[in-house]
N, C-alpha and C positions, 0 to 999 in steps of 0.2 A: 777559155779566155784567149784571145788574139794577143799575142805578143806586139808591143810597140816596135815601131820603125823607126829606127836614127840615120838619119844619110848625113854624110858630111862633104859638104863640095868643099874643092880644094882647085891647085893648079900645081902644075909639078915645079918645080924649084921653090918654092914655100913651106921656110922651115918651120912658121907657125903650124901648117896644116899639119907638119908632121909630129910636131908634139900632141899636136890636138886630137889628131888621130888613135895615139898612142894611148890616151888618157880615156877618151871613147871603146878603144878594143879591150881595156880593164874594167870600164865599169860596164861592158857590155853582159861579160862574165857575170859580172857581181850583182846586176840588176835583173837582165834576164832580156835583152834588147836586142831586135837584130839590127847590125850595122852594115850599112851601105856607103863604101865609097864613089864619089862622084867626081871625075876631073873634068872642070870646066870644059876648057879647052879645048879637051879630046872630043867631050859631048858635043860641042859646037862642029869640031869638024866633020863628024858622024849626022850631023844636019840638025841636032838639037842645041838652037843657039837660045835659049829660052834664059838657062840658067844664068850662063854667062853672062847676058844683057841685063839682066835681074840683080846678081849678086855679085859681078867680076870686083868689083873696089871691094869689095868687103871682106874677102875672104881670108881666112875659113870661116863657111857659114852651118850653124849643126839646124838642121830641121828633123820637128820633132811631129812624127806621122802626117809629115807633110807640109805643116805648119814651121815659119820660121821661129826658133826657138832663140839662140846667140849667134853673136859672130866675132869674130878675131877671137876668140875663148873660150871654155866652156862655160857657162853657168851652173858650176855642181850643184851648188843645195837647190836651183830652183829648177834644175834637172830631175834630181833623186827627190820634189814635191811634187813635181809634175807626173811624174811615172808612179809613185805611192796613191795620188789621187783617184786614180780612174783605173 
């Protein structure tokens, strides 16, 4: 079975992301998910301006195996149905 993919965009001085993040690297443990941090910003500078253009008002944004899942929060219980499901 392929483990899910959780990336979390973010942007640095964003202390939601960094709650967010936090709460993502415990249930990563607990669910079985690899997480991927993503900072906008840096991506954009690195010539990937994709995300940024996509999601920069909204962030944090969690996509879940690539698909947008929530944003400014996590959505636990439709997280942990998401991930149960498939």
């Amino acid at each position: 079975m392929t483990r899910h993919q959780v990336q979390l965009l973010t942007r640095d001085g964003c202390p939601v992301c960094v709650q967010v993040q936090a709460q993502l690297a415990e249930l990563a443990v607990e669910l079985g998910f690899d997480l991927h941090v993503v900072d906008v910003d840096a991506a954009a500078g690195a010539g990937d301006t994709g995300p940024r253009a996509e999601f920069g008002d909204r962030l944090p944004v969690v996509l879940l195996d690539g698909r947008e899942h929530s944003y400014w929060e996590v959505d636990e219980p439709r997280l942990r149905a998401d991930l149960a499901g498939s």
